[in-house]
N, CA, C, O and CB atoms as a CASP TS submission, in Angstrom:
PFRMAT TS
TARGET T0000
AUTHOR 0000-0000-0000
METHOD Language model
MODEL 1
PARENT N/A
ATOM      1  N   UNK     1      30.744 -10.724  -0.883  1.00  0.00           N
ATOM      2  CA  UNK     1      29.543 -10.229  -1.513  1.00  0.00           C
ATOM      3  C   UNK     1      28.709  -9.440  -0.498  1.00  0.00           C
ATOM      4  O   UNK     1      27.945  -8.547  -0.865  1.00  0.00           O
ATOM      5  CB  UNK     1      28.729 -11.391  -2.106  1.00  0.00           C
ATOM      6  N   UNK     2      28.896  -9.836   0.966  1.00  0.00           N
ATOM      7  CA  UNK     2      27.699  -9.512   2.067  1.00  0.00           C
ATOM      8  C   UNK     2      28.511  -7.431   1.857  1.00  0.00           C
ATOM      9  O   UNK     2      27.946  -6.465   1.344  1.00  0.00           O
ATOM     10  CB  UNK     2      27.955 -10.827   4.412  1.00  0.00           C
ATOM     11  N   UNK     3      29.533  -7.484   2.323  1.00  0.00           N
ATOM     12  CA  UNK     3      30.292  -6.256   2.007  1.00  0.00           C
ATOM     13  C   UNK     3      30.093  -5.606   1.034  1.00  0.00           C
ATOM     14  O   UNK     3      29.065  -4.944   1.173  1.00  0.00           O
ATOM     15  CB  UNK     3      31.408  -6.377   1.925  1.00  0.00           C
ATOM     16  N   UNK     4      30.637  -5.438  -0.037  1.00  0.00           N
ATOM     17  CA  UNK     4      29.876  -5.510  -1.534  1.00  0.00           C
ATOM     18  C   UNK     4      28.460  -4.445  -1.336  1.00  0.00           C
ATOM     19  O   UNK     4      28.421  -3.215  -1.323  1.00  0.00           O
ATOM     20  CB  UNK     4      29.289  -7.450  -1.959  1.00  0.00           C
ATOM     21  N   UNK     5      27.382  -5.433  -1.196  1.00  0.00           N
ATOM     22  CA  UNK     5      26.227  -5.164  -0.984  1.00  0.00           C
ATOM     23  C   UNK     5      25.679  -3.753   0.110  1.00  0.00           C
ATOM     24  O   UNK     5      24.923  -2.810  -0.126  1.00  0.00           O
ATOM     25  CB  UNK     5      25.871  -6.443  -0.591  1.00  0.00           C
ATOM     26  N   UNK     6      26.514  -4.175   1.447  1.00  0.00           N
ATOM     27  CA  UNK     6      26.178  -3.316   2.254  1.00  0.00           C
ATOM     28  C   UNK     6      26.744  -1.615   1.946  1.00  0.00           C
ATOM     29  O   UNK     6      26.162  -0.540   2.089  1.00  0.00           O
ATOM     30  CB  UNK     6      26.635  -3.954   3.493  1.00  0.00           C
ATOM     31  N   UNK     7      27.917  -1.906   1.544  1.00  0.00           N
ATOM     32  CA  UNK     7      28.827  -0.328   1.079  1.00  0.00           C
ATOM     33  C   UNK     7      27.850   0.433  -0.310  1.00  0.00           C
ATOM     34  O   UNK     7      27.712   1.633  -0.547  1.00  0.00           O
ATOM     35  CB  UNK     7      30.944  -0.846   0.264  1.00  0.00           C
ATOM     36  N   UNK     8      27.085  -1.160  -1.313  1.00  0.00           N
ATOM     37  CA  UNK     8      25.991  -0.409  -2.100  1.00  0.00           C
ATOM     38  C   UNK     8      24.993   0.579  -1.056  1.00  0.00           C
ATOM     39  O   UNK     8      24.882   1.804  -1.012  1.00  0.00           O
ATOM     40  CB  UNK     8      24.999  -1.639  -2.917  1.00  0.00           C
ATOM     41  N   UNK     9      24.378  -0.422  -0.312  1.00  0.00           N
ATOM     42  CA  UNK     9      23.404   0.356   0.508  1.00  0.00           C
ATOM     43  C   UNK     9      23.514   1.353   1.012  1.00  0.00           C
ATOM     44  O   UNK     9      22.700   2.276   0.977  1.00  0.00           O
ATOM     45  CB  UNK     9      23.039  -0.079   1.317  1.00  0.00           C
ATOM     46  N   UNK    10      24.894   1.311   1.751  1.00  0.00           N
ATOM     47  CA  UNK    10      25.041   2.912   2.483  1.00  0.00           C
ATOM     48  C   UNK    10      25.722   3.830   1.454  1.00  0.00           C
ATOM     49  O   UNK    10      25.810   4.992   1.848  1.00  0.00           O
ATOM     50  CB  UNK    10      26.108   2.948   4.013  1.00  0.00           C
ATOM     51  N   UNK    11      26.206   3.601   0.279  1.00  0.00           N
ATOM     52  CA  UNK    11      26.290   4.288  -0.411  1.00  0.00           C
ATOM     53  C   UNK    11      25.302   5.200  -0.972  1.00  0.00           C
ATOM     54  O   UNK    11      25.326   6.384  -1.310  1.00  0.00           O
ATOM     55  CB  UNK    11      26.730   3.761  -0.941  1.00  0.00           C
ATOM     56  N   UNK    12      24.377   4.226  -0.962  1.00  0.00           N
ATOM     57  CA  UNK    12      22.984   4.887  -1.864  1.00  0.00           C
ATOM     58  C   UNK    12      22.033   5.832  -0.864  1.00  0.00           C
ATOM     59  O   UNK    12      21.385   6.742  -1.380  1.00  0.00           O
ATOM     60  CB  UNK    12      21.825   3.441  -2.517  1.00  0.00           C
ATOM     61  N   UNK    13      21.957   5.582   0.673  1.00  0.00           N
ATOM     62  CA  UNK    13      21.922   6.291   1.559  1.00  0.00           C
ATOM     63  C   UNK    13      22.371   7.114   2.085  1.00  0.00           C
ATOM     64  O   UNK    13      21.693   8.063   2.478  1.00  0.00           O
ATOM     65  CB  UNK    13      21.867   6.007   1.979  1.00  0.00           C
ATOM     66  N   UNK    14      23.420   7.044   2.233  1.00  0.00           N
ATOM     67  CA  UNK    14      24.059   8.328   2.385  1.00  0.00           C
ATOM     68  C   UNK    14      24.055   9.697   1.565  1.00  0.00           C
ATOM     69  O   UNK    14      24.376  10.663   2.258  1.00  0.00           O
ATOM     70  CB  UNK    14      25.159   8.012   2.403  1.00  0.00           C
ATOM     71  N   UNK    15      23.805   9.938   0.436  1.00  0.00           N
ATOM     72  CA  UNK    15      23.762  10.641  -0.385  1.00  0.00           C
ATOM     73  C   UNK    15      22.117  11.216  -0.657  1.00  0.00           C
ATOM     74  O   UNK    15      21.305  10.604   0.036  1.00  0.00           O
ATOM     75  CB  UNK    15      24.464   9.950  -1.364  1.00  0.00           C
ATOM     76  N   UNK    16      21.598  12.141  -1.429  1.00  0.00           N
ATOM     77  CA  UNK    16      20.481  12.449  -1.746  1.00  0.00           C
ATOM     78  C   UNK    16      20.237  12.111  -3.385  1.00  0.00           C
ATOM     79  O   UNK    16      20.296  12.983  -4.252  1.00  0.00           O
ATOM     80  CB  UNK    16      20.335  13.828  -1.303  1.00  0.00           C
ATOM     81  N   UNK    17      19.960  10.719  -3.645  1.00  0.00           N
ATOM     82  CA  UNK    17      19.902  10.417  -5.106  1.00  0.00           C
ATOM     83  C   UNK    17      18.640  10.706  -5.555  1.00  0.00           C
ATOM     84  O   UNK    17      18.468  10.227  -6.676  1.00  0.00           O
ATOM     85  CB  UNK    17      20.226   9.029  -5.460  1.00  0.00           C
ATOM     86  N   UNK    18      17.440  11.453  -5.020  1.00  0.00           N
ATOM     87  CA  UNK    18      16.862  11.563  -5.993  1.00  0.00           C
ATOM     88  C   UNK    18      16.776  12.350  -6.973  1.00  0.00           C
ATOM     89  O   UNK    18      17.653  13.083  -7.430  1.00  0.00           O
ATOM     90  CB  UNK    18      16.197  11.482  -5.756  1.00  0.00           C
ATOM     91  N   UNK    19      15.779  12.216  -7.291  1.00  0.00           N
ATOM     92  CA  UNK    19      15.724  13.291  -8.475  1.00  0.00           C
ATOM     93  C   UNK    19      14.947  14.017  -9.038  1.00  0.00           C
ATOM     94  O   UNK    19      14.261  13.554  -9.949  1.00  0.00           O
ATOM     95  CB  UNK    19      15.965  12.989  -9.308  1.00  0.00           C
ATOM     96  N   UNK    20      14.853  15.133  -8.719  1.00  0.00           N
ATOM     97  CA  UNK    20      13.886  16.443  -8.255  1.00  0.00           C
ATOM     98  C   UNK    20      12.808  16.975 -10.064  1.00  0.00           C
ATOM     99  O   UNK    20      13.318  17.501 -11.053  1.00  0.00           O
ATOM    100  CB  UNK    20      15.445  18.210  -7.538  1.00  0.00           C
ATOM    101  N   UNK    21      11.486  16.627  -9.908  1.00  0.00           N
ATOM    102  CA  UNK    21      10.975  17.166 -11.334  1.00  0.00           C
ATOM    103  C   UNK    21       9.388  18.252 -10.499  1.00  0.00           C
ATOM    104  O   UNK    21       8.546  18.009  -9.635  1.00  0.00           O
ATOM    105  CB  UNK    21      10.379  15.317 -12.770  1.00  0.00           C
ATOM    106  N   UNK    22       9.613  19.076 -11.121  1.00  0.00           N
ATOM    107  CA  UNK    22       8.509  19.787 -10.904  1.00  0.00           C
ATOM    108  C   UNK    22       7.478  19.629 -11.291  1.00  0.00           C
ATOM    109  O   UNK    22       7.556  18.980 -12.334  1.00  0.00           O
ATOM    110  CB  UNK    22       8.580  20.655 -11.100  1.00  0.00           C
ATOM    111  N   UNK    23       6.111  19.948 -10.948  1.00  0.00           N
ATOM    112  CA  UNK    23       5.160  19.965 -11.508  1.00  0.00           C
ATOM    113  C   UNK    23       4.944  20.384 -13.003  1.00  0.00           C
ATOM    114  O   UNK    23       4.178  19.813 -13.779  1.00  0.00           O
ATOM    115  CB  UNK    23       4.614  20.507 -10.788  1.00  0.00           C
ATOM    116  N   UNK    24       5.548  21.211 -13.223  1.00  0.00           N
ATOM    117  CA  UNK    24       5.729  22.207 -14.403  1.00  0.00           C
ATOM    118  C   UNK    24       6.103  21.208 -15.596  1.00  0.00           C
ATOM    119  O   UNK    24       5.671  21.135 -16.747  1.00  0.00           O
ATOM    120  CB  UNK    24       7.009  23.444 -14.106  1.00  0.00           C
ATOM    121  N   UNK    25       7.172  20.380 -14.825  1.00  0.00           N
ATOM    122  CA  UNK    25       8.008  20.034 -16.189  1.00  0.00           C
ATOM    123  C   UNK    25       7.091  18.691 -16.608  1.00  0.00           C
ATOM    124  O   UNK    25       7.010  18.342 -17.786  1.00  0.00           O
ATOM    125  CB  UNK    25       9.962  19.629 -15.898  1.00  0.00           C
ATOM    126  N   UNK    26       6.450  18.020 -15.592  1.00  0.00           N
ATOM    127  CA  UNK    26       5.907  17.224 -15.422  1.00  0.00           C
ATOM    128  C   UNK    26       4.778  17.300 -16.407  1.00  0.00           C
ATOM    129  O   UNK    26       4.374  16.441 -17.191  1.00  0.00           O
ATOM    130  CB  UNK    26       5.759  17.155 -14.246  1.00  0.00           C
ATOM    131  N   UNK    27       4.209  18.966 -16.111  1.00  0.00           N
ATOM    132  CA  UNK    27       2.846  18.594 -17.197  1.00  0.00           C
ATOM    133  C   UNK    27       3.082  19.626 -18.589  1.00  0.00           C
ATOM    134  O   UNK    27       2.241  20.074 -19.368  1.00  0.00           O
ATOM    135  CB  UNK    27       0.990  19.080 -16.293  1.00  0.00           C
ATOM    136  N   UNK    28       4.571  19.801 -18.558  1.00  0.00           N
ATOM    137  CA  UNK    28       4.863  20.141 -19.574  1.00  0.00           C
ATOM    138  C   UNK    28       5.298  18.708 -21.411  1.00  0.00           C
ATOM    139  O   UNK    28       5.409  18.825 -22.632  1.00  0.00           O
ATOM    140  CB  UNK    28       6.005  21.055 -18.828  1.00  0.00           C
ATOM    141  N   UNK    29       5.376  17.557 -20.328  1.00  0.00           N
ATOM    142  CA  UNK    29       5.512  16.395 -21.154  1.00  0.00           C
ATOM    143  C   UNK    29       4.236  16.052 -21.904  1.00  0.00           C
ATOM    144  O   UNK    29       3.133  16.273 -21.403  1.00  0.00           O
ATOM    145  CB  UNK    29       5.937  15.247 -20.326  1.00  0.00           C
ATOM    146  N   UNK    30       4.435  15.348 -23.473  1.00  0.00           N
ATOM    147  CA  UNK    30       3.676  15.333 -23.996  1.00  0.00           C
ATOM    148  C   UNK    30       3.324  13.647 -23.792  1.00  0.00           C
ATOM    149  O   UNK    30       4.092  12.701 -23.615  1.00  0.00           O
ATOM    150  CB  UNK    30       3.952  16.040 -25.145  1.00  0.00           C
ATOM    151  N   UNK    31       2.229  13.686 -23.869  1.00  0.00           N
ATOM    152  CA  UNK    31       1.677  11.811 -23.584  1.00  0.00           C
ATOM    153  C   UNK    31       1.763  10.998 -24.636  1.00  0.00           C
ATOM    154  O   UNK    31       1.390   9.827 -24.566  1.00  0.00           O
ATOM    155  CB  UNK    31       0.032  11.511 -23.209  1.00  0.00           C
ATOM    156  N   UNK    32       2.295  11.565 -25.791  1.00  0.00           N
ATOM    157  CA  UNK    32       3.046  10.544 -27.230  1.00  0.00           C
ATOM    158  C   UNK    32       4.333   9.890 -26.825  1.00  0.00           C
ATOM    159  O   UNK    32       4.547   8.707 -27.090  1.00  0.00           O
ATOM    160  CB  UNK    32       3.566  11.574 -28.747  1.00  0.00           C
ATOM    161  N   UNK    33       5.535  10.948 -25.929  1.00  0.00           N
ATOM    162  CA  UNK    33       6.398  10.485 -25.317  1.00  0.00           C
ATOM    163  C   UNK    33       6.908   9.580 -24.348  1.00  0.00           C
ATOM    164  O   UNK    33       8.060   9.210 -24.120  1.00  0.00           O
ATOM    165  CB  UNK    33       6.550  11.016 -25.176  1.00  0.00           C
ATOM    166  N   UNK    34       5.453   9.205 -23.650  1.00  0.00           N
ATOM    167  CA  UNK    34       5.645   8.417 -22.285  1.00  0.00           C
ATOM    168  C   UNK    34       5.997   6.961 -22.989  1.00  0.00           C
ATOM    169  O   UNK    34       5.392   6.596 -23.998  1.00  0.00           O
ATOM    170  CB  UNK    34       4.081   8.397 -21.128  1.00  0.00           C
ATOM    171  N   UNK    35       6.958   6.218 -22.409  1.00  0.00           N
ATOM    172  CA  UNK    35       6.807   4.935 -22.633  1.00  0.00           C
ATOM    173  C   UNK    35       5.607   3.747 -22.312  1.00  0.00           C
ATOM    174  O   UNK    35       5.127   3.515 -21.202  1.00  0.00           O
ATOM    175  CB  UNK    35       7.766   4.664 -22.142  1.00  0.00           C
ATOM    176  N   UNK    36       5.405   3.342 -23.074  1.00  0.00           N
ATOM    177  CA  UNK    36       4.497   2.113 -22.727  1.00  0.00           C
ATOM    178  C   UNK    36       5.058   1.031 -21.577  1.00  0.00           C
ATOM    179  O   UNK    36       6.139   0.451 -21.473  1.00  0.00           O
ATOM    180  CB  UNK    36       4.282   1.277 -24.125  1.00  0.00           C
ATOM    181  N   UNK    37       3.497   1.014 -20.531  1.00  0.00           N
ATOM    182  CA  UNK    37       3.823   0.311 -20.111  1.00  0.00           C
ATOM    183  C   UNK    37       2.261  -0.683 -19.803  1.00  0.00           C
ATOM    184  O   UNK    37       1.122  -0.217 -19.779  1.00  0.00           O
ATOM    185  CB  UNK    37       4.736   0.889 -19.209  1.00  0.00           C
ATOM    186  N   UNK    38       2.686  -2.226 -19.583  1.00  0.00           N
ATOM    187  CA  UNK    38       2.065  -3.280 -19.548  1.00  0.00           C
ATOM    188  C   UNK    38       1.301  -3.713 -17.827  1.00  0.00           C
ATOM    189  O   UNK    38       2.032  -4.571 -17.332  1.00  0.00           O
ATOM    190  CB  UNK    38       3.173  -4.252 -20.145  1.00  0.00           C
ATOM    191  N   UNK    39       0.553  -3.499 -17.217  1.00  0.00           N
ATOM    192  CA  UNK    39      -0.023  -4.159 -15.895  1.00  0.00           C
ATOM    193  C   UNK    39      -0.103  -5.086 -15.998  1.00  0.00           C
ATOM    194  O   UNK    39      -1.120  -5.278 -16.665  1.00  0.00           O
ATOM    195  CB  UNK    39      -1.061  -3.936 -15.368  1.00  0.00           C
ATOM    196  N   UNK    40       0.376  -6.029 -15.742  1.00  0.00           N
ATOM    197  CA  UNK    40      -0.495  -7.567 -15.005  1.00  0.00           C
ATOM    198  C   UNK    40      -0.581  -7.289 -13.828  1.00  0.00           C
ATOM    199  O   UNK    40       0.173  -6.539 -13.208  1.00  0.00           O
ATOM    200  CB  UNK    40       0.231  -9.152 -15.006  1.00  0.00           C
ATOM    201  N   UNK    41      -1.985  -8.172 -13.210  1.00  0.00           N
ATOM    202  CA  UNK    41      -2.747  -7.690 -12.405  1.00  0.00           C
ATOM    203  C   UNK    41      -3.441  -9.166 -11.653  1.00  0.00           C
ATOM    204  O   UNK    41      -4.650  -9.345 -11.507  1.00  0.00           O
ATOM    205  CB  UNK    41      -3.709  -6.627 -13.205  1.00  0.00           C
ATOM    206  N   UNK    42      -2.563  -9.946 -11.315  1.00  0.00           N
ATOM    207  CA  UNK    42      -3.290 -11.609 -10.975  1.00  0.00           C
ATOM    208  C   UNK    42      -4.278 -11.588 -10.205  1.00  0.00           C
ATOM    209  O   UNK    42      -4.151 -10.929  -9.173  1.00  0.00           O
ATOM    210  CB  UNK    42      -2.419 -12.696 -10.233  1.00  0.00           C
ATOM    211  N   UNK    43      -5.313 -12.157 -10.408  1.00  0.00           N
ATOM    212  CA  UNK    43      -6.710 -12.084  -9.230  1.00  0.00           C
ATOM    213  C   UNK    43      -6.524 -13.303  -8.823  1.00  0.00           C
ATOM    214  O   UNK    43      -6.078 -14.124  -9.624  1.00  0.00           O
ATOM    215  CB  UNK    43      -8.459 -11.844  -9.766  1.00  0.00           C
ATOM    216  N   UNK    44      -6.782 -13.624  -7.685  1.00  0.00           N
ATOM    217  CA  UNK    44      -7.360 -14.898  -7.578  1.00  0.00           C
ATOM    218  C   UNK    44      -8.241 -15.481  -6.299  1.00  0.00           C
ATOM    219  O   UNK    44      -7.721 -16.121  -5.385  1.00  0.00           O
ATOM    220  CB  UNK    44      -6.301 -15.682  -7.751  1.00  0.00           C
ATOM    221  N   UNK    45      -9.572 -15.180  -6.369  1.00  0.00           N
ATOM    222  CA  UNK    45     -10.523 -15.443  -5.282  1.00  0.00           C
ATOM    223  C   UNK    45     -10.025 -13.910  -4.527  1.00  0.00           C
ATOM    224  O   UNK    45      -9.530 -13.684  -3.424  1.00  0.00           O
ATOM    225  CB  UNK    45     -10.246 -17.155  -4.301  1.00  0.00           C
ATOM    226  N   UNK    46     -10.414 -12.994  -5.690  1.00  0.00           N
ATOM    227  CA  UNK    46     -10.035 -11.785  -5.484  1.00  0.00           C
ATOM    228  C   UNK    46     -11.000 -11.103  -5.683  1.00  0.00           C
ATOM    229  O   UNK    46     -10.631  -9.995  -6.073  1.00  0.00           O
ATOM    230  CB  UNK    46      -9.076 -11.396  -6.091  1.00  0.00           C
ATOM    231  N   UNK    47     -12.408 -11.211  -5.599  1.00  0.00           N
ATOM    232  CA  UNK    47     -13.921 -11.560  -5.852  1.00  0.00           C
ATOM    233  C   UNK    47     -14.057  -9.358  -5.535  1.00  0.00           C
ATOM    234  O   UNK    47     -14.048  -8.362  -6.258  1.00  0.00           O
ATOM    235  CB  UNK    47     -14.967 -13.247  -4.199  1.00  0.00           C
ATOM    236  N   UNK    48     -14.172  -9.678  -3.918  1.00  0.00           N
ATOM    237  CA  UNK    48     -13.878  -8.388  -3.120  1.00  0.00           C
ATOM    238  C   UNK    48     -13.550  -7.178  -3.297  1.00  0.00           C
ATOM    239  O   UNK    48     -14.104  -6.203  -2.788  1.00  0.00           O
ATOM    240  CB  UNK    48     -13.193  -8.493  -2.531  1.00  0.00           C
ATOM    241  N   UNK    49     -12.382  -7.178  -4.225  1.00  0.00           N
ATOM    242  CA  UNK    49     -11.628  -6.184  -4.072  1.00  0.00           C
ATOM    243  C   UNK    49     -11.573  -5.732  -5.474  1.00  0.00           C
ATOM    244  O   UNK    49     -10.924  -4.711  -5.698  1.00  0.00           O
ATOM    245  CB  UNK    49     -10.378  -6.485  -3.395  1.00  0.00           C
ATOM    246  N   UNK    50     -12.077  -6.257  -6.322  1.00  0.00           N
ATOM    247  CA  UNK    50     -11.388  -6.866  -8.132  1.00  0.00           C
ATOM    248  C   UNK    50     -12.292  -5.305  -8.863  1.00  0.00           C
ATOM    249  O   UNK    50     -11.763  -4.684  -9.786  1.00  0.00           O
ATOM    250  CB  UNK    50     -12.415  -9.303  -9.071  1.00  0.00           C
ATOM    251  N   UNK    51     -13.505  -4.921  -8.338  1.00  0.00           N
ATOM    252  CA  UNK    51     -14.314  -3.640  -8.599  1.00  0.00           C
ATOM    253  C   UNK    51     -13.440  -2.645  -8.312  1.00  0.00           C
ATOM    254  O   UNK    51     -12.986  -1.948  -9.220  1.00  0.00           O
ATOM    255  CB  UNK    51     -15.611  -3.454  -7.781  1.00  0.00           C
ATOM    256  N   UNK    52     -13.120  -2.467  -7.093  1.00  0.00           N
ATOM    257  CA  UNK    52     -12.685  -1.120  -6.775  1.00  0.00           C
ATOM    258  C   UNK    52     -10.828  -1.179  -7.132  1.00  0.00           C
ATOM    259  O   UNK    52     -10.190  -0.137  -6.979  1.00  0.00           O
ATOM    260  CB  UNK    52     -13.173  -0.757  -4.929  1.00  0.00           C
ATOM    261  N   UNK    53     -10.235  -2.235  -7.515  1.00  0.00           N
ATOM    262  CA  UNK    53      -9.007  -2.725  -7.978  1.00  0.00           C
ATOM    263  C   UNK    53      -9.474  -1.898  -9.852  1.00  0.00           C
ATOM    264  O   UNK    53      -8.872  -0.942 -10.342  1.00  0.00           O
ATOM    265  CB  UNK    53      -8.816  -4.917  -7.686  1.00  0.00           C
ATOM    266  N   UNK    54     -10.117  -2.307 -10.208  1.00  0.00           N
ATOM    267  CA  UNK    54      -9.994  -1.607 -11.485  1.00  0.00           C
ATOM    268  C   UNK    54     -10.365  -0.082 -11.679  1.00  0.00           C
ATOM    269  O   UNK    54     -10.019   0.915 -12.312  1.00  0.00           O
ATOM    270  CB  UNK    54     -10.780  -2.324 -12.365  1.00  0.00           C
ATOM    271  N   UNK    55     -11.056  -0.409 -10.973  1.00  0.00           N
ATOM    272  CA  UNK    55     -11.212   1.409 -10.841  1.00  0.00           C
ATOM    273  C   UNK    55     -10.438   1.995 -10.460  1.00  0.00           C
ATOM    274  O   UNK    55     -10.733   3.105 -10.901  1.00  0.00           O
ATOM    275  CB  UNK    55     -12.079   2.030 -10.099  1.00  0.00           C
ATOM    276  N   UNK    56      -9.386   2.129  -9.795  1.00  0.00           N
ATOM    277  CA  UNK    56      -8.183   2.668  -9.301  1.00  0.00           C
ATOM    278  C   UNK    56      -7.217   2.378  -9.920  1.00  0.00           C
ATOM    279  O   UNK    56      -6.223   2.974  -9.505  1.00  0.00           O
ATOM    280  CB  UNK    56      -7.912   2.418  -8.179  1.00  0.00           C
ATOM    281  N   UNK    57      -6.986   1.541 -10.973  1.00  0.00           N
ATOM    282  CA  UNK    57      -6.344   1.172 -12.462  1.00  0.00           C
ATOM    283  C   UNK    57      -7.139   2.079 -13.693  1.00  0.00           C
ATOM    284  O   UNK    57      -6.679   2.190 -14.829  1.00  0.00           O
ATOM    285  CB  UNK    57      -6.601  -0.678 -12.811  1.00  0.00           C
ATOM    286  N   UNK    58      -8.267   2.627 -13.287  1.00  0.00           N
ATOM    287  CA  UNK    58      -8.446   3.572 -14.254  1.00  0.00           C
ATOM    288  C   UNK    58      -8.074   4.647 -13.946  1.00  0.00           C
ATOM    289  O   UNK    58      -7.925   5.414 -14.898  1.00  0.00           O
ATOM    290  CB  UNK    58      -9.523   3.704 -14.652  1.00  0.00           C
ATOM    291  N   UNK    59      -7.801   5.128 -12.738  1.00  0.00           N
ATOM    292  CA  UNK    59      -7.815   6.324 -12.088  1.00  0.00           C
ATOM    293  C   UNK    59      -7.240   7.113 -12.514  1.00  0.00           C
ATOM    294  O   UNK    59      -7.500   8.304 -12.685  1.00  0.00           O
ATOM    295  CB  UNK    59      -7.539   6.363 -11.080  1.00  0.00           C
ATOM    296  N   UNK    60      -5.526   5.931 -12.955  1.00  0.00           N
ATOM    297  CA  UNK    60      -3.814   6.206 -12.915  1.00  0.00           C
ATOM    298  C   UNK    60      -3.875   7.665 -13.555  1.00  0.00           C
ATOM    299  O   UNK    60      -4.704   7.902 -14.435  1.00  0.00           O
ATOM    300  CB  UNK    60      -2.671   4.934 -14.011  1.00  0.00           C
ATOM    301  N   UNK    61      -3.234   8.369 -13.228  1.00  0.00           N
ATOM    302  CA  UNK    61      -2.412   9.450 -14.129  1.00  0.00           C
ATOM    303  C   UNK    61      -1.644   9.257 -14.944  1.00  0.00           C
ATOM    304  O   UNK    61      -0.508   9.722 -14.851  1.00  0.00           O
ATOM    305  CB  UNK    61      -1.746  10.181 -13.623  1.00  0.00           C
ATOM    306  N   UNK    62      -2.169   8.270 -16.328  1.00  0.00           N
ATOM    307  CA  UNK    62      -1.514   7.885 -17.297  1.00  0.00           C
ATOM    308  C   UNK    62      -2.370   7.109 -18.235  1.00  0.00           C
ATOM    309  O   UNK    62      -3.177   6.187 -18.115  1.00  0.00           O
ATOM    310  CB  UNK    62      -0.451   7.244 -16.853  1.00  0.00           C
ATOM    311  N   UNK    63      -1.656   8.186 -19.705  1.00  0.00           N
ATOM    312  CA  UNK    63      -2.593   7.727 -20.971  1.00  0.00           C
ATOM    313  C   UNK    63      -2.792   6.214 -21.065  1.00  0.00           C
ATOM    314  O   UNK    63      -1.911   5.369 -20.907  1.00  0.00           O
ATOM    315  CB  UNK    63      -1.926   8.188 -22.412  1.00  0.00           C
ATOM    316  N   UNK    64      -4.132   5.990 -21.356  1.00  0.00           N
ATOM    317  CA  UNK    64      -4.861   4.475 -21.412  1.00  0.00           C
ATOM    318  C   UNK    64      -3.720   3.742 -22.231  1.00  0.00           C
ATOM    319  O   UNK    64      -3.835   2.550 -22.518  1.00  0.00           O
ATOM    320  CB  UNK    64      -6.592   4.395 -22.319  1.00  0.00           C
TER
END
């Protein structure tokens, strides 16, 4: 399995897998199309940070 695993890794490294989108096409998508997606967001004695944590959850570049 340790083998296996590692030939994944350098497999996936070795190569250039990503995958190239332009700006263009990007804001050529319509925001009916995007899939939904769900945040959970656990606080806990997260007092500090929990203001500027949502605000930067509003920020996202993505329909509410």
């Amino acid at each position: 399995m340790v083998l296996f695993k590692m030939f994944i890794l350098l497999n996936g490294i070795s190569r250039n897998r990503q995958i190239r989108i332009s700006k263009e096409e990007v804001a050529a998508l319509e925001e009916k199309t995007l899939p939904v997606y769900t945040v959970l967001v656990p606080l806990y004695k997260e007092k500090e940070i929990a203001s500027k944590l949502f605000h930067n959850i509003e920020n996202l570049d993505y329909p509410s």
